[in-house]
C-alpha positions in Angstrom: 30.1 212.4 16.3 32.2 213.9 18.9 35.8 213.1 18.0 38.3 212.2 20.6 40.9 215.0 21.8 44.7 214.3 20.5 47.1 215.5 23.4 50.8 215.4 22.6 53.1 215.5 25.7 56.4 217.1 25.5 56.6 216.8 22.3 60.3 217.4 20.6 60.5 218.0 16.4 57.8 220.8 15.2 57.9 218.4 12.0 56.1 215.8 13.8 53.4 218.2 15.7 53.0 219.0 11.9 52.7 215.6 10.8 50.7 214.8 13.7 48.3 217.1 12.5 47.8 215.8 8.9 46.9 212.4 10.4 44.6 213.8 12.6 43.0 215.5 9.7 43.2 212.5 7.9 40.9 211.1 9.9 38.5 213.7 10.7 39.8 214.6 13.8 40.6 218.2 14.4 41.2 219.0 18.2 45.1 219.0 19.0 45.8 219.8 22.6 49.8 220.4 23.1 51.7 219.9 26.7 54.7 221.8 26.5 56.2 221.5 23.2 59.5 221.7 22.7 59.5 223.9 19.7 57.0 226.3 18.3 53.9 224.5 16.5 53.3 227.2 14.4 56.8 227.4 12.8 57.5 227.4 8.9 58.8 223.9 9.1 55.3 222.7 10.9 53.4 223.8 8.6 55.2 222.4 5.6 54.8 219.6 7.5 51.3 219.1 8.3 50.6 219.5 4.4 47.9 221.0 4.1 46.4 220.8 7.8 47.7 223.9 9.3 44.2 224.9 10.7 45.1 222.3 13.7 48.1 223.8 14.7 46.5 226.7 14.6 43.8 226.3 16.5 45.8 223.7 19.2 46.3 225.1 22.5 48.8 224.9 25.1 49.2 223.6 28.4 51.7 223.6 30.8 51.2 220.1 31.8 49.3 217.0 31.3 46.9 217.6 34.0 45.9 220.5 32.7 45.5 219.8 29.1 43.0 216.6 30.3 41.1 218.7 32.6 37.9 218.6 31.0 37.5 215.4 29.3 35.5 212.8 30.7 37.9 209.5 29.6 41.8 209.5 28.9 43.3 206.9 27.5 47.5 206.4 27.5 49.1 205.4 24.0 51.9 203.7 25.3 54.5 200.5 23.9 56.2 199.7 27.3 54.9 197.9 30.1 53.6 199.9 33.4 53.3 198.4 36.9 49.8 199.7 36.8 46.7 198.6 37.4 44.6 200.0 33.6 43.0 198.1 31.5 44.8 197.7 28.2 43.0 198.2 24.5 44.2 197.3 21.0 43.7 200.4 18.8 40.9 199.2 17.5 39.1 198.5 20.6 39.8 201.7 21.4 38.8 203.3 18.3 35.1 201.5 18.9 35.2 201.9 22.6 35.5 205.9 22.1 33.2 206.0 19.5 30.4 204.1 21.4 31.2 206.6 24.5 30.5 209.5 22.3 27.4 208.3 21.6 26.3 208.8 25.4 28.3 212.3 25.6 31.6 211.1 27.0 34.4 213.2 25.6 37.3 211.3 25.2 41.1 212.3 24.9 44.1 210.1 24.1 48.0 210.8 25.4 51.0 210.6 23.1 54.0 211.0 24.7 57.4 212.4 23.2 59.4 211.0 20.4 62.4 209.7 22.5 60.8 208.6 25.6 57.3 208.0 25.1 55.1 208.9 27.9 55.8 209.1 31.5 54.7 207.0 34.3 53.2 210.5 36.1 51.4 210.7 32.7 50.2 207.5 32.3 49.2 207.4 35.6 46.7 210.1 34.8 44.7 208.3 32.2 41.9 205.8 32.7 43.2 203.0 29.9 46.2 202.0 27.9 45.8 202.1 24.0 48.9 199.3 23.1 49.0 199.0 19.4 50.2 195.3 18.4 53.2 195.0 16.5 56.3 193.1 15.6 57.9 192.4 19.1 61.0 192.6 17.9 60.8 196.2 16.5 57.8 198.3 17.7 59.1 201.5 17.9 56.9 204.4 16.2 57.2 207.6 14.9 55.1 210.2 17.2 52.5 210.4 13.8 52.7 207.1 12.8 51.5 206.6 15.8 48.9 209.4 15.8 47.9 207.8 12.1 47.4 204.2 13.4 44.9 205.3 16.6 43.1 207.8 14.9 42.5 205.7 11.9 40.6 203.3 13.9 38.3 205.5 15.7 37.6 207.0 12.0 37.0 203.4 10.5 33.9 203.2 12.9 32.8 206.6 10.9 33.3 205.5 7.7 30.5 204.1 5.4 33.2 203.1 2.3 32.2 199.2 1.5 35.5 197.2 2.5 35.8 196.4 -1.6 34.0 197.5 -4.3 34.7 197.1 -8.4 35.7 200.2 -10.0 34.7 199.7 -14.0 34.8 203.6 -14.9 31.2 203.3 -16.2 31.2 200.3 -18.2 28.7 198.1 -17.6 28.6 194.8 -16.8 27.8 191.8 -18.8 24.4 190.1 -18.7 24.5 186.3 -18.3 22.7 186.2 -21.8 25.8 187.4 -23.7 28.2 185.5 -21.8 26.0 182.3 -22.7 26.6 183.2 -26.4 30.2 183.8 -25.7 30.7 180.3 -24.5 28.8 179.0 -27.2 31.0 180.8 -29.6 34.1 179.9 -28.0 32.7 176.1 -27.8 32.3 176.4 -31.7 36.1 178.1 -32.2 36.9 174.6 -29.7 35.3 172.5 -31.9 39.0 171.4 -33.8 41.0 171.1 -30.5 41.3 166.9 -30.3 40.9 167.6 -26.5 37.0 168.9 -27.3 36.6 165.9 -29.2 37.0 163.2 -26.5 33.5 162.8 -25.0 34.7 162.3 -21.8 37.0 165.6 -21.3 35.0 168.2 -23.0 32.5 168.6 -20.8 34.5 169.0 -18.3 36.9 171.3 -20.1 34.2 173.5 -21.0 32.8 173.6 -17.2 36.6 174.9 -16.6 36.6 177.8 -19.1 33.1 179.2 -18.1 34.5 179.0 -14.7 37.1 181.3 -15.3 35.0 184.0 -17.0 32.3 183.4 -14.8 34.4 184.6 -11.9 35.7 187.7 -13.6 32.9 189.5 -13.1 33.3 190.6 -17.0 32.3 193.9 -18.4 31.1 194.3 -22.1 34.4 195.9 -23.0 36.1 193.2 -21.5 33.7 190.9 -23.8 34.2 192.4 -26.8 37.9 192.3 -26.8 38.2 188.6 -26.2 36.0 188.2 -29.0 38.1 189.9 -31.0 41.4 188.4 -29.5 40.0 184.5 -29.9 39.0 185.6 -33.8 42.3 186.6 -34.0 43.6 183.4 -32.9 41.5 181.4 -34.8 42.4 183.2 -38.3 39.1 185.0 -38.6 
């Protein structure tokens, strides 16, 4: 999949080119485009900072300006948190994210503008690109760091490359219980029940016992799991 460009306008602090760069990486994207940096990308505190993802500032070039740097793309998009007097269509970042991805898919390289820590992007720069990318946030305090931001766009084009299920159960190999065995259990359980006064009123037991199958029932129980409250209820019980 062709990965959108990450360009970072006048950026100021070499630590957050570096950072920058371990978001990108991150999230499988690996192009960093640089429009007159403030301070050299490939210092010693950069690359502490990128942790691990020097190989993008490395490989980033370096432009003189923003035209430049977007030259050969085919769609820029602006991520910017204050309002323009301009005409753009405006896109969460994850409408972006599927937007650039779907775009990709018909050979349309795409680049997104981040603009410098203190200021954010310019209107000359904005100007240049063909949609805003607004990320929503709490009105009252939406101010970013330069790779939070980086993170939070980037990580929404890579969630339309991801195949990870949105939850799965992790049991380290044990397996889980078949509903045979955790029929027995609440028959044995019933049995250890049989004293409680509650189990002997004919009209609340039944319903009692729906109750307690209900909660194993949606515990999604592994035979370890089993086996210990076996061995926790005969503990209980006195043998």
């Amino acid at each position: 999949m062709l990965a959108p460009v990450v360009i970072l306008v006048n950026p100021q602090m070499c630590e957050n080119v570096g950072m920058a760069a371990r978001a990108m990486m991150n999230c499988g994207v690996s192009e960093m485009r640089l429009v007159a940096p403030r301070e050299n990308h490939l210092s010693e505190k950069a690359i502490a900072a990128s942790s691990g993802a020097e190989k993008i500032l490395q490989a980033a070039k370096v432009f003189s300006s923003t035209r430049e740097a977007v030259a050969d793309l085919n769609i820029v998009y602006a991520s910017t948190a204050r309002k323009r007097n301009m005409i753009k269509e405006v896109l969460t970042a994850q409408g972006a994210g599927g937007e650039i991805s779907q775009k990709a898919l018909g050979g349309i390289h795409a680049g997104i503008l981040f603009g410098p820590e203190r200021t954010g992007l310019h209107n000359d720069d904005v100007a240049l690109a063909d949609k805003i990318i607004e990320i929503p946030l709490n009105p009252e305090h939406c101010s970013l760091n330069l790779s939070q931001a980086v993170l939070l766009v980037c990580y929404e084009w890579y969630k339309t490359q991801a195949v990870a299920p949105d939850a799965q159960m992790v049991t380290n190999g044990a397996p889980f219980v078949e509903k045979e065995k955790l029929y027995r259990f609440f028959d044995f359980l019933e049995n250890k029940l049989s004293d409680c006064k509650a189990f002997q009123d004919d009209e609340k037991h039944p319903k009692m016992m729906i109750n307690l199958q209900n909660i194993f029932l949606r515990g999604e129980l592994t035979e370890p799991e089993l086996n210990s409250l076996y061995g926790v209820i005969n503990f209980l019980s006195g043998h």
